[in-house]
N, C-alpha and C positions, 0 to 999 in steps of 0.2 A: 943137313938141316940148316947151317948156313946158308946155301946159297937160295933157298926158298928162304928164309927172312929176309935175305939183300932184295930178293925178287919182288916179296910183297911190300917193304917198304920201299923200295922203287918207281913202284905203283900208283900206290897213295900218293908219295908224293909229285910224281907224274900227273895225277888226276887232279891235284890240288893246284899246280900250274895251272895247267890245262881251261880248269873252270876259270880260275883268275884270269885269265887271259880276254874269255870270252865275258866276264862280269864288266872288265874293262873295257872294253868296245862298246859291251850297250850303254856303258854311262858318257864314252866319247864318241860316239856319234850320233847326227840328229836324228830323231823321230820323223817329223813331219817336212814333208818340203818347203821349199821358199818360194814356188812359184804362187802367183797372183791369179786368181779366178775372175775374170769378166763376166759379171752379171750383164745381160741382154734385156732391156727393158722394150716388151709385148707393144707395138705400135697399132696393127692391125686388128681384129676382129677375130680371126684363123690365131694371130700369134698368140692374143691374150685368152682362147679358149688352150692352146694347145699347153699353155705355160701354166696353167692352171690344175691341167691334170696330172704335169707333174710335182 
């Protein structure tokens, strides 16, 4: 009976690392990237239809 309580508390607190670990990550690392999006401004007739329907 011992060693199934050493087991299950084992566990727990195995899975309670565990999740910490990964709660931790998602609050240190970023979300969103850093790169920069170049917007392309429509010159032609063809570009400002084609830009339009997206």
């Amino acid at each position: 009976m011992n060693d199934f309580k050493l087991k299950l508390i084992l566990s727990i607190l195995g899975g309670v690392v565990f999740s910490f670990v990964f709660i931790l990550l998602a609050f240190a690392l970023p979300l969103d990237d850093k790169e920069q999006t170049i917007k392309k401004i429509p010159k032609g007739l063809l570009e400002q239809v084609s830009h339009s329907l997206k």
